[in-house]
N, C-alpha and C positions, 0 to 999 in steps of 0.2 A: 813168260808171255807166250811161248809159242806153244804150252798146254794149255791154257787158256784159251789160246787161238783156235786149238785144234777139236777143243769141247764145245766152240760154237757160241763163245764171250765176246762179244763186243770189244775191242779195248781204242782207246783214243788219246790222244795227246793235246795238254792244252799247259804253252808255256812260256814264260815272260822274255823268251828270243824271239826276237824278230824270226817273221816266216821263212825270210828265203834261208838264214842259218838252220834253221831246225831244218826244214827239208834237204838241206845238204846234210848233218847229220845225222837223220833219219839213213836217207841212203849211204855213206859213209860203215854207218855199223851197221849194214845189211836186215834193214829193221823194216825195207818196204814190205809192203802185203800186209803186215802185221796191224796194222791202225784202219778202222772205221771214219775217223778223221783225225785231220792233224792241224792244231789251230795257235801260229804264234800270234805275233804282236806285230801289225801294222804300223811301224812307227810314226810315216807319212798320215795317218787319222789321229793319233795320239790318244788311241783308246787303250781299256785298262787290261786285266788278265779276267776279273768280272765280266766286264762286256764281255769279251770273248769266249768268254765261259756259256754266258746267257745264252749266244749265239750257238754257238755250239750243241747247247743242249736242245732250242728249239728248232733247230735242222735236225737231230739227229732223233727229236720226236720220244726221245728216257725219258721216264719221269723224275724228277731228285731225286725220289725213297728208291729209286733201283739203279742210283749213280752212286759211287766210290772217285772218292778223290783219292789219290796215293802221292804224296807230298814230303820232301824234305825240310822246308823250311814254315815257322810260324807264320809267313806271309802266306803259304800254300795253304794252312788250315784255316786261314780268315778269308780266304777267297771260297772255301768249302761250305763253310759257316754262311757269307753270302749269297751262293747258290741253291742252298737249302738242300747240299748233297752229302753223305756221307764221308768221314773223313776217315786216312788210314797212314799216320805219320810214321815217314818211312829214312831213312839213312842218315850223314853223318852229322851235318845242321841238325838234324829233329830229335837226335840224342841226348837225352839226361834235361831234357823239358817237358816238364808237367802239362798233356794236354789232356783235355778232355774229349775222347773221341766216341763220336757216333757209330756202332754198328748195326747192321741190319741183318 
């Protein structure tokens, strides 16, 4: 992440914790600076990890074809699949299942 960061990559966070956890463990593992944005889950709206995503993407103005979703779980590449972004199944959930994934 922090070579990516440093070649001028965008990177962001978008995931099914609740906001104020993630933003505690964002700063927690020294990971501020590091994100463009950071978008959990409003539990009080009871919106989805989709919606957020949506949003997410149209504040942040990417097109899908030039977003990468990086996902451990098949719930993570169906939310990719709905965004119409790139997917890139990544750790120990997304091991030893068959996806089909989009590269760009």
């Amino acid at each position: 992440m922090r070579t990516l960061d440093r070649q001028g990559i965008k990177q962001s966070v978008l995931s099914a914790t609740d906001q104020q956890n993630l933003n505690h463990m964002i700063t927690h593992f020294g990971l501020n600076g590091l994100f463009s944005y950071v978008y959990g889950i409003n539990n009080k709206k009871a919106e989805s990890k989709v919606e957020r995503g949506r949003e997410m993407l149209d504040f942040a103005k990417v097109p899908p074809h030039r977003t990468v979703l990086v996902g451990d779980t098949l719930h993570d590449l169906e939310v990719a699949k709905d965004l119409g972004v790139h997917a890139m199944p990544r750790g120990y959930t997304a091991r030893g299942l068959n996806f089909q994934v989009e590269w760009f």
